[in-house]
N, C-alpha and C positions, 0 to 999 in steps of 0.2 A: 727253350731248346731242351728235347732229351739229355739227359747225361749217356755219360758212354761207359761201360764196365769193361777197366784192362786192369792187367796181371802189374802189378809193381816190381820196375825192375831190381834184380837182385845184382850179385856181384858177378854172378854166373850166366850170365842173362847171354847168348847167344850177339854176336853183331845184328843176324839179320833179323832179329826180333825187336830191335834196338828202331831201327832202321823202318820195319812196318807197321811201328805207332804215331811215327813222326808225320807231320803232315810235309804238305808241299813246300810250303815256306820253306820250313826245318831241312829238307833234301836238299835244296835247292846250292847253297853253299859249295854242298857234297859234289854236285855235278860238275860245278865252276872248277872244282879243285882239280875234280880230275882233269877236269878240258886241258885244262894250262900247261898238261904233260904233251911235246908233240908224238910219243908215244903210245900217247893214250888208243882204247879201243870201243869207250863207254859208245859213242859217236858211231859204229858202224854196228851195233848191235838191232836187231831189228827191232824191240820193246825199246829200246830208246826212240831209233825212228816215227814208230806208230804211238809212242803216249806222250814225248815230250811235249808239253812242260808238265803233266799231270806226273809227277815222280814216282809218287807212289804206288802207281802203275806198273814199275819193271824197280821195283828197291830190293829186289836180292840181284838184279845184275848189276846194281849199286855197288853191294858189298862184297860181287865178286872182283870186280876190280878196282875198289879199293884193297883186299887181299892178294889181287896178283901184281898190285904196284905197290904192294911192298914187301914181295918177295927178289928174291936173287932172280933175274928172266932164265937162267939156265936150269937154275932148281927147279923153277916154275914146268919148263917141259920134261924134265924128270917124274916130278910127281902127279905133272897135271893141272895143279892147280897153284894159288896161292897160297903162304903160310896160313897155319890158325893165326887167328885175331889176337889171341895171346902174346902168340910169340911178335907180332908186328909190334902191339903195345910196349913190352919188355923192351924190344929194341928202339922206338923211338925216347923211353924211359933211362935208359941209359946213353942215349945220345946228349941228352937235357942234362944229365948227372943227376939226375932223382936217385932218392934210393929203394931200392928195389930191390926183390930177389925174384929169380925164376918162379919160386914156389906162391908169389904174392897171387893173388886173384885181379881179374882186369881191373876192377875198381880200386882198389888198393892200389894200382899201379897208375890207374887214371888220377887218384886223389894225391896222389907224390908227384905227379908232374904239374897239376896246376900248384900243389903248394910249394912249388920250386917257382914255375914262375913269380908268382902272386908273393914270396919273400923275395925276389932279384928285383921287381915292381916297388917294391915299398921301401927297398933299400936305396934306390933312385931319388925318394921322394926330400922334400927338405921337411923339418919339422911342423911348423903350420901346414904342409898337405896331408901328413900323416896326422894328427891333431884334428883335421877336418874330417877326414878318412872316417877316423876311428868315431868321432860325432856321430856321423852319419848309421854308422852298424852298428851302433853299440845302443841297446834300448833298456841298460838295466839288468840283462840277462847273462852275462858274465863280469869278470875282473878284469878289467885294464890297464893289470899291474906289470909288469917287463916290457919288451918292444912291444912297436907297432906289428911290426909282420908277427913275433909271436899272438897278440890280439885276436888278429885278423885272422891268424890258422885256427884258433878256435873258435873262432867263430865257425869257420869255414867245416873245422869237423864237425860241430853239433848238427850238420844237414840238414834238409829242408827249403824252405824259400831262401835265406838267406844264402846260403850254398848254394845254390844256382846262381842266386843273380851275382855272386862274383863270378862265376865261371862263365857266364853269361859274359859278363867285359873283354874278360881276358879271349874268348872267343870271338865276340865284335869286332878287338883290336888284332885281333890275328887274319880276320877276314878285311880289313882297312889296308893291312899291310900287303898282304898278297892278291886279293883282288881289288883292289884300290876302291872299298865301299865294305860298309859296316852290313850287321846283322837286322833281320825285321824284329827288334824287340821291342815293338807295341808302345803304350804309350805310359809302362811305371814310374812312378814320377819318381822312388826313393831309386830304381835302376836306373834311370837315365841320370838323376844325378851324380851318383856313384863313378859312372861311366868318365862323365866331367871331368871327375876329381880322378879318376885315375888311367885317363886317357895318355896323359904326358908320360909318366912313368913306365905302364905298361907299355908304350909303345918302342922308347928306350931299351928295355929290357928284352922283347919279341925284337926289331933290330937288330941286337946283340946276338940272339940266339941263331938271326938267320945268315951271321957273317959266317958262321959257323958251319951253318948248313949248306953255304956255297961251296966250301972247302972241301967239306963231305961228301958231297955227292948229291946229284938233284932230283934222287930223290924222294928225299924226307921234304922237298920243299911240297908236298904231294902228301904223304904219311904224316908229317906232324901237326898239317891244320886239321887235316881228318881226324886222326887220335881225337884233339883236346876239342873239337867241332862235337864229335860222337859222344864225348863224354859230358859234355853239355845237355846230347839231349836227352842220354841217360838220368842226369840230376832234374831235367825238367819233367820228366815223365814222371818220376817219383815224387819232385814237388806238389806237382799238380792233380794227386789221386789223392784221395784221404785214406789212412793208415788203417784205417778200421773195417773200410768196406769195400777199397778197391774200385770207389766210382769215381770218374773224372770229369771235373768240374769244368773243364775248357783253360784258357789259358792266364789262371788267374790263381793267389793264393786261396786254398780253403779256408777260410775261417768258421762256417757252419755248416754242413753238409746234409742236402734235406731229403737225401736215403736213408742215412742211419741214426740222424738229428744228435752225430758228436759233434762239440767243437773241439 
């Protein structure tokens, strides 16, 4: 199979650029999300009607309403449109209690939300899960000196594959909760086990977060699987290209890449 040459996403990375690398699979979630709203409009647009399920066929009316369902609907006919992607991120970021500032960039706002979950996850856990957890990511490449969740967040910061496939769970289990069925994540054996071990926790913690989101209003039940869903397949896209040359290997980590023959 040819390789494919895409741009690696940055922090700046537009949503709907996000959005037209991702394949069908990857959409697919995104559509569900929206459905769920009975206010939704994804459904009466004509490029949904004529490509569904080919998603990737109409992914910027994707990411339009994903921005105008998480706008204010009065704003929305003031301006026209939905908020920027920023400001949606920021405010499902402070709904979570991440920390954040206006000024942070989406990514930096994306990596404070899953590392809030993924320490509220860990804090769930009892000590043999955390003990197993940390087994499992841990391959020699950092100190597993302070907590678990401390561990785990750096791991999580050094990015890469590893930082995916957590954010990859905590995505699965956000899609388990709200559309009652997980994510297509292929068949990695150190992810799926991962998943295992921190299926019970996360899902605790995602629970928690959506007694919350009932209280709030419905609809972040709609904006915060989307967020941490998009922000998935941000870290996936950038796992999946080699750093050097920008080719992308399919859905799998690089370990040798035979454009530019780095490992």
């Amino acid at each position: 199979m040819a390789s494919l040459s895409i741009t690696i996403p940055n922090p700046n990375t537009p949503l709907e650029a996000v959005l037209s690398q991702a394949s069908n699979d990857d959409l697919g979630p995104l559509v569900d999300y929206l459905k769920k709203k009975l206010s939704e409009d994804l459904t009466c647009h004509e490029e949904y009607k004529s490509h569904w399920p080919n998603h990737q066929k109409y992914h910027k009316v994707i990411a339009q309403e994903i921005r105008a369902m998480g706008g204010n609907s009065f704003a929305n006919v003031w301006r026209k449109e939905g908020p920027d992607y920023h400001e949606i991120v920021y405010d499902v970021a402070k709904k979570l209690k991440a920390k954040v500032t206006k000024k942070s960039s989406v990514i930096e706002m994306e990596d404070a939300i899953l590392e809030k979950l993924l320490s509220d996850a860990i804090s769930h856990m009892s000590e043999s899960e955390q003990l197993n957890l940390l087994k499992e990511i841990d391959h020699g490449s950092v100190s597993l000196k302070g907590t678990a969740a401390m561990a785990a967040i750096k791991i999580f910061r050094m990015g890469g594959f590893k930082s995916y496939q957590l954010t990859a769970i905590i995505a699965n289990q956000i899609a388990k909760v709200v559309l009652g069925r997980g994510l297509m994540l292929g068949t990695n054996a150190a992810l799926m086990r991962w998943a295992s071990i921190l299926t019970g926790p996360v899902g605790w913690a995602i629970s928690g977060v959506w007694t919350a989101v009932d209280i709030a209003g419905p609809a972040y039940s709609v904006t915060i699987p989307c967020v941490i869903h998009i922000a998935m397949l941000r870290k996936k896209q950038s796992a999946m290209v080699c750093e050097h040359c920008n080719t992308r290997q399919g859905d799998k980590k690089i370990k040798f890449c035979p454009e530019c023959r780095d490992k």
